[in-house]
MARBA-3410 file (N, C-alpha, C, O; in Angstrom, 1 decimal):
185
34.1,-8.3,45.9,34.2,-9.5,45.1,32.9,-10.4,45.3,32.4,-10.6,46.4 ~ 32.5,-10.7,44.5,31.2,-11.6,44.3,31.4,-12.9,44.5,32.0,-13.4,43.6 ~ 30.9,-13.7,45.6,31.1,-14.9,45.8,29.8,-16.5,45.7,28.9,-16.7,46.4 ~ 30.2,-17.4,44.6,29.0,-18.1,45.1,28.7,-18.7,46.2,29.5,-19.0,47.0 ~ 27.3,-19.0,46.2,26.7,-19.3,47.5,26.6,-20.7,47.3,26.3,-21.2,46.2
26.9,-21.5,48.5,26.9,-22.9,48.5,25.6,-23.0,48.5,24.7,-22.3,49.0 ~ 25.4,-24.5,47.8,24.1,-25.3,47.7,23.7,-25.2,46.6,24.3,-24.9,45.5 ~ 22.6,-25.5,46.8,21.6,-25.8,45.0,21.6,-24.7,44.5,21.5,-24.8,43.3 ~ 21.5,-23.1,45.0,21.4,-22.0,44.1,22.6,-21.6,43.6,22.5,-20.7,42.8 ~ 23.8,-22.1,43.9,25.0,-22.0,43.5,24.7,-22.1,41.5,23.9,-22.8,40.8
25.7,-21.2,41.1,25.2,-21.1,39.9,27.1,-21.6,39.0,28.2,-21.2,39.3 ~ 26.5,-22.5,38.0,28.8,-22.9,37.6,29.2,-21.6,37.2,28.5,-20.6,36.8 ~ 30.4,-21.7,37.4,31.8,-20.7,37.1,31.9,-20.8,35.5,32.5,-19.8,35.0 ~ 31.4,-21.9,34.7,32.3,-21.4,33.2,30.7,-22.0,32.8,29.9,-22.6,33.6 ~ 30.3,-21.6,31.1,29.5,-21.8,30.9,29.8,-22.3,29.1,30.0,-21.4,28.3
29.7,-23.4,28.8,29.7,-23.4,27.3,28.8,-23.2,26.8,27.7,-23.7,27.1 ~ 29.1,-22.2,25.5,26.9,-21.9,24.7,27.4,-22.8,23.4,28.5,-23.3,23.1 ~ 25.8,-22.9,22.8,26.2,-23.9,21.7,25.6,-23.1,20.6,24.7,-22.3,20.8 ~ 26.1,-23.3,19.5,26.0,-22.2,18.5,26.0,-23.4,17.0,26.2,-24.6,17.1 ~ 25.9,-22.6,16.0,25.7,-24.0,15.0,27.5,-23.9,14.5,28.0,-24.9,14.1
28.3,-23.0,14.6,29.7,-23.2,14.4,30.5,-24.2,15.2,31.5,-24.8,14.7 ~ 30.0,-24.4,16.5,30.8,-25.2,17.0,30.0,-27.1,17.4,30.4,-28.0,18.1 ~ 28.9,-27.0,16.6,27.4,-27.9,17.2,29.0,-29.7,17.0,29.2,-30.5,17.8 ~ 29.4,-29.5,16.1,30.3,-30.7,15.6,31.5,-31.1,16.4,32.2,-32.0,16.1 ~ 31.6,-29.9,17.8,32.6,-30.7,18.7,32.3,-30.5,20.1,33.1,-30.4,21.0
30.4,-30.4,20.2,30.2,-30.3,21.4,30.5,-31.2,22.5,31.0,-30.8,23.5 ~ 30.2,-32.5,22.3,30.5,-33.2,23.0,31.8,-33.9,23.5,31.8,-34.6,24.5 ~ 33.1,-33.5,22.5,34.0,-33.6,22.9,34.2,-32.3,23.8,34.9,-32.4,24.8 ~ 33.8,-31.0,23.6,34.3,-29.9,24.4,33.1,-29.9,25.9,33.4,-29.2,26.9 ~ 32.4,-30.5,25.9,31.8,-30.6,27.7,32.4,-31.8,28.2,32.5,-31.8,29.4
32.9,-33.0,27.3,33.9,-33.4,28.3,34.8,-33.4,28.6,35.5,-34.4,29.0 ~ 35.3,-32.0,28.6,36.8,-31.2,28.6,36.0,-30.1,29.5,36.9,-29.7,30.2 ~ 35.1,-29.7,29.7,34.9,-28.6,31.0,35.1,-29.2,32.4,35.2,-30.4,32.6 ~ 35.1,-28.4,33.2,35.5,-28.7,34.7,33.7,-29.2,34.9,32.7,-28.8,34.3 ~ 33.9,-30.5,36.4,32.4,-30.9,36.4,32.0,-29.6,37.3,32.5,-28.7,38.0
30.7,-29.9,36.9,29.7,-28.6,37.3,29.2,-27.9,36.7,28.1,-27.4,36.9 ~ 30.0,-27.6,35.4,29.8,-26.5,34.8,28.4,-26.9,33.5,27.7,-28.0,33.3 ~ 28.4,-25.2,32.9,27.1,-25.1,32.3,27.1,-25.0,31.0,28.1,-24.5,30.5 ~ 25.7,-25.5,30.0,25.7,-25.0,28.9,24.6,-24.4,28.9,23.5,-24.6,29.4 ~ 25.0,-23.5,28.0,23.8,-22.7,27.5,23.3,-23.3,26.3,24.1,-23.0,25.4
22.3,-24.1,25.7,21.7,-24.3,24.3,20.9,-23.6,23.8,19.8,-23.3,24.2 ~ 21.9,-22.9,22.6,21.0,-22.0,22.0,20.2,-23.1,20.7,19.1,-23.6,20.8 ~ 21.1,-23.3,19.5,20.4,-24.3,18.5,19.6,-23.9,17.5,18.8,-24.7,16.9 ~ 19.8,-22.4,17.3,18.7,-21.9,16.4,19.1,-22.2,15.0,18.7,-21.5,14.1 ~ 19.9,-23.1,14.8,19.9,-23.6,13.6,19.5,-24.6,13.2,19.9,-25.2,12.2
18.8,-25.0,14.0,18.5,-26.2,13.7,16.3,-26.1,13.9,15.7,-25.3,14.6 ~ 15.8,-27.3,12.9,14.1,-27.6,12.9,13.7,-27.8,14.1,14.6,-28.1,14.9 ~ 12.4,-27.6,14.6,12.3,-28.2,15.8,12.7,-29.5,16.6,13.3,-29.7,17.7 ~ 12.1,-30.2,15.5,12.2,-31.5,16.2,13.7,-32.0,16.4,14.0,-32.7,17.4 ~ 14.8,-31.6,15.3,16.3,-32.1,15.5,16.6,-30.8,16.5,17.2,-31.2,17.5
16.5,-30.1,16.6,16.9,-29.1,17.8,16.7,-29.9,19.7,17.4,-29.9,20.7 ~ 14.9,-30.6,19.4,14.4,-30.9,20.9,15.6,-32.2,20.9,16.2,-32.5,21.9 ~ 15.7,-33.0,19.6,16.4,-34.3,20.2,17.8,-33.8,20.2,18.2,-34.3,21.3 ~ 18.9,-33.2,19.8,19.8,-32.1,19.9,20.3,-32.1,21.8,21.1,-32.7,22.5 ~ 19.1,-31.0,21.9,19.0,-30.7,23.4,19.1,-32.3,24.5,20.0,-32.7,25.2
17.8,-32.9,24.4,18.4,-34.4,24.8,19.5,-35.0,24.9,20.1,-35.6,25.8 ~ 19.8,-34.8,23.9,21.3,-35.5,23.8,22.4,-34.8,24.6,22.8,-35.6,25.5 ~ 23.0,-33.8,24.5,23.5,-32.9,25.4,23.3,-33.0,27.0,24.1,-33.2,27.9 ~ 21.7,-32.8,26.9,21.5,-32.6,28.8,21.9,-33.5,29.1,22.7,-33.2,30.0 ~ 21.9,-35.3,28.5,22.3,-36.1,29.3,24.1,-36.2,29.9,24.5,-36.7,30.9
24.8,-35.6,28.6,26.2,-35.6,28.7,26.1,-34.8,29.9,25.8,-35.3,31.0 ~ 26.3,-33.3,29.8,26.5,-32.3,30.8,25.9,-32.7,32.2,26.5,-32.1,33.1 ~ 24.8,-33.5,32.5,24.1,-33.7,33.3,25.4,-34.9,33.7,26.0,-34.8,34.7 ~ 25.7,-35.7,32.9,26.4,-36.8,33.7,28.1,-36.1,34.1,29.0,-36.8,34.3 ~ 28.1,-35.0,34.0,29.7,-34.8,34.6,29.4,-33.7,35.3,30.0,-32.6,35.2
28.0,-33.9,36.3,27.3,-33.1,37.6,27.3,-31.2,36.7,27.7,-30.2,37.1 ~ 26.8,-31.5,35.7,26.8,-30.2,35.6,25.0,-29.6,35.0,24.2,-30.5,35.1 ~ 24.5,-28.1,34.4,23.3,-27.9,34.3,23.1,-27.8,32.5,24.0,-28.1,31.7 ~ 22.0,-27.5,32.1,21.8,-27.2,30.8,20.4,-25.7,30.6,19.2,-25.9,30.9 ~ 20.8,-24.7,30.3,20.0,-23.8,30.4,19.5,-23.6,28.8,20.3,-23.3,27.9
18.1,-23.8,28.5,17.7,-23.8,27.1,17.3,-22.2,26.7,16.5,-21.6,27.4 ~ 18.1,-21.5,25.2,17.6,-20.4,25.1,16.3,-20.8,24.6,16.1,-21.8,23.9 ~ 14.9,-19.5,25.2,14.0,-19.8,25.4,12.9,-19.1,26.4,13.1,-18.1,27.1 ~ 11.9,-19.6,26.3,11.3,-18.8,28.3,11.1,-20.2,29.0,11.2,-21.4,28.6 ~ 10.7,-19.5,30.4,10.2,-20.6,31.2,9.3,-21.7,30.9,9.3,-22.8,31.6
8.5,-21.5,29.9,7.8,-22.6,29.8,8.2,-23.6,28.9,7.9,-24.7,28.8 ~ 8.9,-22.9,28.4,9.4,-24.0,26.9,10.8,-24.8,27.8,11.0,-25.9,27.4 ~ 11.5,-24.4,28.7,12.9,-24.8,29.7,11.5,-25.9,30.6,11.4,-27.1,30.2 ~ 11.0,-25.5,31.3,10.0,-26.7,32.0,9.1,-27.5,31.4,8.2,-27.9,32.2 ~ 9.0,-27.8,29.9,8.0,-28.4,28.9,9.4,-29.4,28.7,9.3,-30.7,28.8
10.7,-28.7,28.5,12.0,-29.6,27.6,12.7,-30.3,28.9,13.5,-31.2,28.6 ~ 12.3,-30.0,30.2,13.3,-30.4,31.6,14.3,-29.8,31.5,15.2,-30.5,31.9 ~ 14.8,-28.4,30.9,16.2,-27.9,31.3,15.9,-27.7,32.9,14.9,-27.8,33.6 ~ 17.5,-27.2,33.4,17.9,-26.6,34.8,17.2,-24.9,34.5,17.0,-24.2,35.5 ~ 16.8,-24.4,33.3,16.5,-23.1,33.6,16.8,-22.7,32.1,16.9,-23.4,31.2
16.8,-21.0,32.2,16.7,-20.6,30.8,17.3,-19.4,30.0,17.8,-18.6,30.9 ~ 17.5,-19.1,29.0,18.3,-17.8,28.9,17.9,-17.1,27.6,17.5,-17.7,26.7 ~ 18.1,-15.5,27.7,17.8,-14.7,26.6,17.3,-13.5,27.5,17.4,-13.5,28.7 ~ 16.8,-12.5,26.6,16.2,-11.2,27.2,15.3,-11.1,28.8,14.5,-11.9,29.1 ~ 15.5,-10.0,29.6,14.5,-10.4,30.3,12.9,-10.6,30.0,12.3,-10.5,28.9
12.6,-10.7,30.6,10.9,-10.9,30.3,10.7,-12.7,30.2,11.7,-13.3,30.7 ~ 9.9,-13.5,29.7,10.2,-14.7,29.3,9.5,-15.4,30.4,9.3,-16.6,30.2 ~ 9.0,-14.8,31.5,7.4,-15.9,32.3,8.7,-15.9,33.5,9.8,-15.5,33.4 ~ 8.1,-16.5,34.6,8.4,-16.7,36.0,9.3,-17.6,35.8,9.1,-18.6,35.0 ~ 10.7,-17.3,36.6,11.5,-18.4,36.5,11.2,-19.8,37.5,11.3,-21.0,37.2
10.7,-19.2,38.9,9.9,-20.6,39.8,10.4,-21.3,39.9,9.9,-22.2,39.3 ~ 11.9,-21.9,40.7,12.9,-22.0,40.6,14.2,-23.2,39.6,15.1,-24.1,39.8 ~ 13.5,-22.2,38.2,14.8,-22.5,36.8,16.3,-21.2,37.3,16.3,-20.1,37.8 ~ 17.0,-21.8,37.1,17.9,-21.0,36.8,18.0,-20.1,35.6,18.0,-20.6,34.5 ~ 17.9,-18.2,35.7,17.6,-17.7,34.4,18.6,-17.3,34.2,19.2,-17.1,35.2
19.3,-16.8,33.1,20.2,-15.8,32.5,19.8,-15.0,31.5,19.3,-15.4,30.4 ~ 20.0,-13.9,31.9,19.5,-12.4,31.2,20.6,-12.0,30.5,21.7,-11.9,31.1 ~ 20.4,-11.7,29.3,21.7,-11.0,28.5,21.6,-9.6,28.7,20.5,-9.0,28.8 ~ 22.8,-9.2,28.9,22.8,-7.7,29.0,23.7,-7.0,28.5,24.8,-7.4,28.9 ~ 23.7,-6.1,27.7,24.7,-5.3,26.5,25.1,-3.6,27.7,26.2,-3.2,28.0
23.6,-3.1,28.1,23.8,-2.1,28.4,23.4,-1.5,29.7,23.3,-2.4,30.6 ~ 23.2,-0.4,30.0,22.8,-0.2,31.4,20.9,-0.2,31.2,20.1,-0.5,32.1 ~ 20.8,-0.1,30.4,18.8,0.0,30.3,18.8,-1.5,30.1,17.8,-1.9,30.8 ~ 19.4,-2.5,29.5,19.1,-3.8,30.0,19.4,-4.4,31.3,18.8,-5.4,31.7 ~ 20.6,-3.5,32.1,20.9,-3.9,33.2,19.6,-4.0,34.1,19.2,-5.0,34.7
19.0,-2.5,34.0,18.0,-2.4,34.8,16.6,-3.3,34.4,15.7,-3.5,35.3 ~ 16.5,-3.8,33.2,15.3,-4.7,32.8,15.8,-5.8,33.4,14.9,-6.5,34.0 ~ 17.0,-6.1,33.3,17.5,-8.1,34.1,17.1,-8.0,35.9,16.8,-8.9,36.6 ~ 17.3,-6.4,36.4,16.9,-6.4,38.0,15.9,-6.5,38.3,15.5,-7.1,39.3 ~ 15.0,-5.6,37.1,13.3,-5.6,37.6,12.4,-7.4,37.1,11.2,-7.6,37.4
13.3,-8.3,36.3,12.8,-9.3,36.2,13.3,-9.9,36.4,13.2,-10.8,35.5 ~ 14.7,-10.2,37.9,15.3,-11.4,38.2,14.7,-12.3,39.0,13.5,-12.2,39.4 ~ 15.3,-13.2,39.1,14.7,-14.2,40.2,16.0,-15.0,41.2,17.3,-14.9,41.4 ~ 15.4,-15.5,41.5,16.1,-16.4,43.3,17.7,-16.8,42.1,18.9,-16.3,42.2 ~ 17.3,-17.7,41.0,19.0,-18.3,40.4,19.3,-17.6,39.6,19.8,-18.2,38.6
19.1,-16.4,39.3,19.6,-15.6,38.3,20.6,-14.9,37.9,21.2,-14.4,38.9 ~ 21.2,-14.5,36.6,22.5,-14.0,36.4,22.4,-13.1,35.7,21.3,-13.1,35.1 ~ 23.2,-12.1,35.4,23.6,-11.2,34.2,24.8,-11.4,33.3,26.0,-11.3,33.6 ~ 24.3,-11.9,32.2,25.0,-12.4,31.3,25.9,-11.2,30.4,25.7,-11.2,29.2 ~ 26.8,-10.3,30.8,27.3,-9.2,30.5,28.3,-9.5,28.9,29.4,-10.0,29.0
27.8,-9.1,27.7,28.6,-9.4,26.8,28.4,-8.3,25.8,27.5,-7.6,26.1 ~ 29.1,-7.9,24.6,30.4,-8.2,24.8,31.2,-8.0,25.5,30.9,-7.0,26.2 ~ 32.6,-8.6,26.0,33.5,-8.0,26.9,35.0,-7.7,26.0,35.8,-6.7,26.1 ~ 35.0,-8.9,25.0,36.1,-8.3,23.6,35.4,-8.7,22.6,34.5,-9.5,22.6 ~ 36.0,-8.2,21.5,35.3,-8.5,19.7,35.4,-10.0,20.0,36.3,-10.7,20.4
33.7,-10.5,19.4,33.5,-11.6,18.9,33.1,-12.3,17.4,32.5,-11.7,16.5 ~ 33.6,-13.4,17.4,32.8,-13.9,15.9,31.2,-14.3,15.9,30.8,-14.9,14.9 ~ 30.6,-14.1,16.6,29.6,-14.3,16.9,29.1,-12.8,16.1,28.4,-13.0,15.1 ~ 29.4,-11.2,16.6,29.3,-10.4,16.4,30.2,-9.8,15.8,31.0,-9.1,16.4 ~ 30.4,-10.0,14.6,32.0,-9.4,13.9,31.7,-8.1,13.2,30.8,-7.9,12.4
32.8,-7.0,13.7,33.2,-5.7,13.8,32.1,-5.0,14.7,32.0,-3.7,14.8 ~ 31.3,-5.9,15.5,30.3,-5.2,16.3,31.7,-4.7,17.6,32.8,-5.1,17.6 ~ 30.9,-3.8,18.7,31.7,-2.8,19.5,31.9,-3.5,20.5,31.0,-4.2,21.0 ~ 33.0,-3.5,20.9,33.4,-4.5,22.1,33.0,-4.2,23.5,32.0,-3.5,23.2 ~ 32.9,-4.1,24.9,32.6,-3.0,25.8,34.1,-2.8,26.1,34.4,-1.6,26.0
35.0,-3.8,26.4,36.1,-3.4,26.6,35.9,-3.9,28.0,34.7,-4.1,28.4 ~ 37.5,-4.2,29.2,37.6,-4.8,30.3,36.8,-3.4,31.1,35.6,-3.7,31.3 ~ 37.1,-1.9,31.6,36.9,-0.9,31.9,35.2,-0.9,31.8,34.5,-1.4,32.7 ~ 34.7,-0.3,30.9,32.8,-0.7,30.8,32.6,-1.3,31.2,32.0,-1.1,32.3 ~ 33.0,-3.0,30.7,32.5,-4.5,31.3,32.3,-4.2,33.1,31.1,-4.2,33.6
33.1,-4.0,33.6,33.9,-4.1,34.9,32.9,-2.8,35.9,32.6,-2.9,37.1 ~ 32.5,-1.3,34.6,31.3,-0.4,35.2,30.1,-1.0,35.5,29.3,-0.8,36.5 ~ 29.9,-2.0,34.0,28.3,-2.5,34.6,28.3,-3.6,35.6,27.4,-3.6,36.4 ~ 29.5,-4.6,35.5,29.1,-5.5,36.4,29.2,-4.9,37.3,28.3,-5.4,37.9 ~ 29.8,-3.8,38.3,29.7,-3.4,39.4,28.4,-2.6,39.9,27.9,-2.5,41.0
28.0,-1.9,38.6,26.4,-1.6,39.0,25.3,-2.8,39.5,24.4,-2.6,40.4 ~ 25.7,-4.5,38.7,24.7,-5.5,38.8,24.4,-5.5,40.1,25.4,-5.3,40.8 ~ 22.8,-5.7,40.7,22.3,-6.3,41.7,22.6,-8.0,41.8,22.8,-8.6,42.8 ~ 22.6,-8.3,40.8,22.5,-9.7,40.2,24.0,-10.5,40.1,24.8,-9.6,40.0 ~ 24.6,-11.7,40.1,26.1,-12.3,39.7,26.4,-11.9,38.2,25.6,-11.7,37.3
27.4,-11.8,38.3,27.5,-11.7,36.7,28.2,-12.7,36.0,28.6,-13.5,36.8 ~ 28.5,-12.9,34.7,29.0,-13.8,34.1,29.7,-13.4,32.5,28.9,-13.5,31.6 ~ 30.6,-13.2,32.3,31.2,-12.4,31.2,31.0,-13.2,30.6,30.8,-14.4,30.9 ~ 30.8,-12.5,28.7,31.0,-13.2,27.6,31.3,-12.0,26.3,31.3,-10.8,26.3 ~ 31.6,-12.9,25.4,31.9,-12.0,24.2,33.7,-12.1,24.2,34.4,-11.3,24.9
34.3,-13.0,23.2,35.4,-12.9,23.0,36.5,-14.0,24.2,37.7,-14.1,24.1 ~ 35.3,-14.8,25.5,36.1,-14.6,26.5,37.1,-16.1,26.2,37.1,-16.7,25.1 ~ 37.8,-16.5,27.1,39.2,-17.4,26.8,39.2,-17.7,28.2,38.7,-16.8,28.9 ~ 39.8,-18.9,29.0,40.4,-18.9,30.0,41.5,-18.0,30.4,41.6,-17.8,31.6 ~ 42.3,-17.4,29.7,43.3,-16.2,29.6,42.7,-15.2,30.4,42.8,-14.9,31.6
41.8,-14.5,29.4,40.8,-13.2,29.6,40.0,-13.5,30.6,39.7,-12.5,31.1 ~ 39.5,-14.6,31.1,38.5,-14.7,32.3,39.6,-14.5,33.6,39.1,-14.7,34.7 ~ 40.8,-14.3,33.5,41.3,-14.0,35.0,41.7,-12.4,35.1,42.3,-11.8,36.0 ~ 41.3,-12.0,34.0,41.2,-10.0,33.6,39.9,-9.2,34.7,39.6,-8.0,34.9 ~ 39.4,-10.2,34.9,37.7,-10.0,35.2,37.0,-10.9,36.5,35.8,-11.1,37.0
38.2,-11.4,36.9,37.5,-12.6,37.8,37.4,-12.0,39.2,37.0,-12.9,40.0 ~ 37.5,-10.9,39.8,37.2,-10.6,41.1,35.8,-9.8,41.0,35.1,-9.4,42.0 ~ 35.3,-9.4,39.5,34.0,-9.2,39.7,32.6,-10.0,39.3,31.4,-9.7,39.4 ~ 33.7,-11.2,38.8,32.1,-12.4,38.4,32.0,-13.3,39.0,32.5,-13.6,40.1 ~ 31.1,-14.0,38.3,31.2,-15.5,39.5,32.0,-16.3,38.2,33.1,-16.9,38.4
31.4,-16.1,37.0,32.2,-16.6,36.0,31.9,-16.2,35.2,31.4,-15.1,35.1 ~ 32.1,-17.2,33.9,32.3,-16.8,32.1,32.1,-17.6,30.9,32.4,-18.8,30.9 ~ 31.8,-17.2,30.4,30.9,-17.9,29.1,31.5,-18.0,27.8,32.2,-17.0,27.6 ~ 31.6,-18.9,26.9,32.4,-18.9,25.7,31.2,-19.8,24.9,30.2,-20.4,25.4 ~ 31.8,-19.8,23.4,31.2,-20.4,22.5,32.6,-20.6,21.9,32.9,-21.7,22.1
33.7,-19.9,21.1,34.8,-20.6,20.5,35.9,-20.8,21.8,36.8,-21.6,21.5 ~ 36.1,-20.2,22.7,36.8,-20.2,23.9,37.1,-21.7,24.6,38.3,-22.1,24.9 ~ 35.7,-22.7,24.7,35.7,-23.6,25.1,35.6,-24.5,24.0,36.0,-25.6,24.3 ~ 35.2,-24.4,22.8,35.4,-25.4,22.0,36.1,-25.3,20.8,35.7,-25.3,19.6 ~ 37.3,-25.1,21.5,38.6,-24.7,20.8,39.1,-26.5,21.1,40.2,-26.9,20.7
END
């Protein structure tokens, strides 16, 4: 079982991402997460400039109920904006200590998130069930899910479909779990 580590490199247990389907009840749904926890801003629906003031707005919520904000992105654009860190494919510049999250579908990304992790980093393992995010795309299913996170060097963190329900299907091999309609339901 994978356990987090106390202190600052401790990484949250639930993560909300922000997507343009749910952008209209964000702020009611991070003040409904447990404190600590994380968002991922993704925002690609949105211009630059309402995207950067977007992001503002947000960090400050999640930031005031002790929790982080990870901007999809690389490192420089996450330390240009003041996020906690950053997320998307590996590669993306030195993390230097942001917190990164690496998405990972398969085992050749697994091994791309190991050869470019860092000190706060995660494997963002998804799908784990059919999402609307990806609809009629291939689920991995609990069984795969459960093969790669046990290959990860790295914490992992499910997503794709997940629910508070379905995150206790999976919880002796993550640290935690990620939603986009899950949490802002």
């Amino acid at each position: 079982m994978r356990r987090r580590q106390p202190g600052k490199s401790a990484l949250p247990r639930i993560w909300l991402i922000s997507d343009a389907r749910n952008d209209a009840v964000l702020e009611r749904s991070i003040k409904r997460l447990p404190r600590g926890s994380g968002l991922v801003f993704r925002h690609y629906h949105l211009p630059p400039e309402a995207r950067r003031a977007r992001f503002d707005r947000l960090a400050k919520l999640i930031r005031r109920r002790g929790g982080v904000i990870v901007l999809a992105g690389d490192a420089r654009m996450a330390r240009r904006w003041r996020a906690d860190g950053y997320y998307g494919t590996p590669g993306g510049g030195a993390a230097n200590g942001l917190i990164r999250l690496l998405t990972v579908h398969d085992m050749r990304e697994l091994a791309h998130a190991h050869a470019s992790a860092a000190d706060r980093a995660a494997a963002l393992i998804s799908p784990v069930f059919a999402t609307r995010t990806h609809p009629g795309g291939m689920a991995l299913g609990v069984a795969r899910f459960a093969s790669l996170a046990r290959l990860s060097q790295l914490p992992v963190v499910a997503l794709g479909g997940m629910t508070r329900r379905r995150s206790l299907q999976i919880a002796a091999i993550t640290i935690g779990w990620a939603a986009i309609d899950g949490l802002s339901a």
